[in-house]
C-alpha positions in Angstrom: -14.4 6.9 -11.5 -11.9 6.2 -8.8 -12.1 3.6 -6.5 -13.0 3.9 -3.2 -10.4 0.6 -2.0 -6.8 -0.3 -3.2 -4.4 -3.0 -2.4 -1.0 -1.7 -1.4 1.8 -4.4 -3.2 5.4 -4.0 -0.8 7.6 -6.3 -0.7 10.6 -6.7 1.8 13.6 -9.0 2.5 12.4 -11.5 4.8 9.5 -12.6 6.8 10.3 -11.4 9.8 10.8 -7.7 8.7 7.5 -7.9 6.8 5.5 -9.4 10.0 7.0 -6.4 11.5 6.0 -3.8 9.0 2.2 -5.6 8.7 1.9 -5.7 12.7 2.6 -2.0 12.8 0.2 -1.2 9.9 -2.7 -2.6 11.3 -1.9 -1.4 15.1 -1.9 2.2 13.4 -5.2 1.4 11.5 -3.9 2.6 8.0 -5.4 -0.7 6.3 -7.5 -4.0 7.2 -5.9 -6.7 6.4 -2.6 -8.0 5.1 -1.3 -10.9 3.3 2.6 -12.0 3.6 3.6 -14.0 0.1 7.0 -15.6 -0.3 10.0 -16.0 -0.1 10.1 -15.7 -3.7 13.1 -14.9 -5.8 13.0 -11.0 -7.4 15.2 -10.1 -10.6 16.0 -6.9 -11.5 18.5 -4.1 -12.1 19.4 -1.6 -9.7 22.1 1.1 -9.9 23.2 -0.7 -13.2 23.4 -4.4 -11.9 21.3 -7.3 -12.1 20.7 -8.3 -9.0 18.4 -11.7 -7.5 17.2 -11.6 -3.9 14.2 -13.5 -2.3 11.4 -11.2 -1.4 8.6 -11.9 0.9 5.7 -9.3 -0.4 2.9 -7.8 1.6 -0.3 -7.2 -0.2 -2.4 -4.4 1.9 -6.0 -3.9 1.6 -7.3 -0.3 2.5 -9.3 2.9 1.6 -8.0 5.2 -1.3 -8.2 7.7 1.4 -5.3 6.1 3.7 -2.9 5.8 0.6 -0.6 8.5 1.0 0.0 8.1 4.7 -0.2 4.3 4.3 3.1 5.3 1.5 4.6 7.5 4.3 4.1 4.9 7.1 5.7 1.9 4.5 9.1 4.5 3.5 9.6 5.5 7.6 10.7 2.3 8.8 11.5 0.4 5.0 14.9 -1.2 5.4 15.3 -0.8 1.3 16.6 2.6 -0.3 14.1 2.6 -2.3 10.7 0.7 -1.5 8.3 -1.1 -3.8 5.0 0.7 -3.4 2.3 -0.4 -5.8 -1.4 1.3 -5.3 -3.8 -0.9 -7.7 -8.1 0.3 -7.4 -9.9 -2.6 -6.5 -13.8 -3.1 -6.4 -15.4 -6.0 -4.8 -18.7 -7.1 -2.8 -19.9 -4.7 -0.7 -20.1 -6.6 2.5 -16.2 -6.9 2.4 -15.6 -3.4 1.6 -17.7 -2.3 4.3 -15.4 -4.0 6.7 -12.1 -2.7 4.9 -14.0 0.9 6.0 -14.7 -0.7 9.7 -11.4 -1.7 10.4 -9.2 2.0 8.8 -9.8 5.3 10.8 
């Protein structure tokens, strides 16, 4: 069975460009609520280097349903080539699940 809820993991260069990108989530009503984590340092290879940059990452909390243009609303305005975009099914009490579905049109 597929859940209903997912958390959205996207991270993005620094804090100010990811309070940008969260502000204009929620004013578009793709998700209910967003957490900003970082700066924290990222590794990993890209286009055959290893590269280390600090990361803030947004973690989105939303309805199944809103994935895809949640996705398409993340890529438009990304400043990366290629964005981290993470969908991971969640399940939790009911009363806060309810108001993850109050809070997305």
């Amino acid at each position: 069975m597929e859940s209903e809820h997912i958390l959205v993991l996207c991270t993005y260069p620094d804090r100010e460009t990811a309070k940008v990108a969260a502000r204009r989530l929620l004013d578009a009503r793709l998700c209910a609520c967003i957490n900003l984590t970082g700066p924290f340092t990222s590794l990993y290879r890209w286009k055959g280097e290893l590269r280390e940059d600090d990361e803030v990452q947004l973690t989105i909390k939303t309805r199944a349903d809103r994935r895809d243009a949640l996705a398409h609303a993340l890529r438009e305005a990304h400043p990366y080539e290629l964005p981290e975009i993470l969908v991971l099914p969640v399940s939790g009490s009911e009363e806060y699940l309810q108001w993850i579905d109050s809070c997305v049109e």
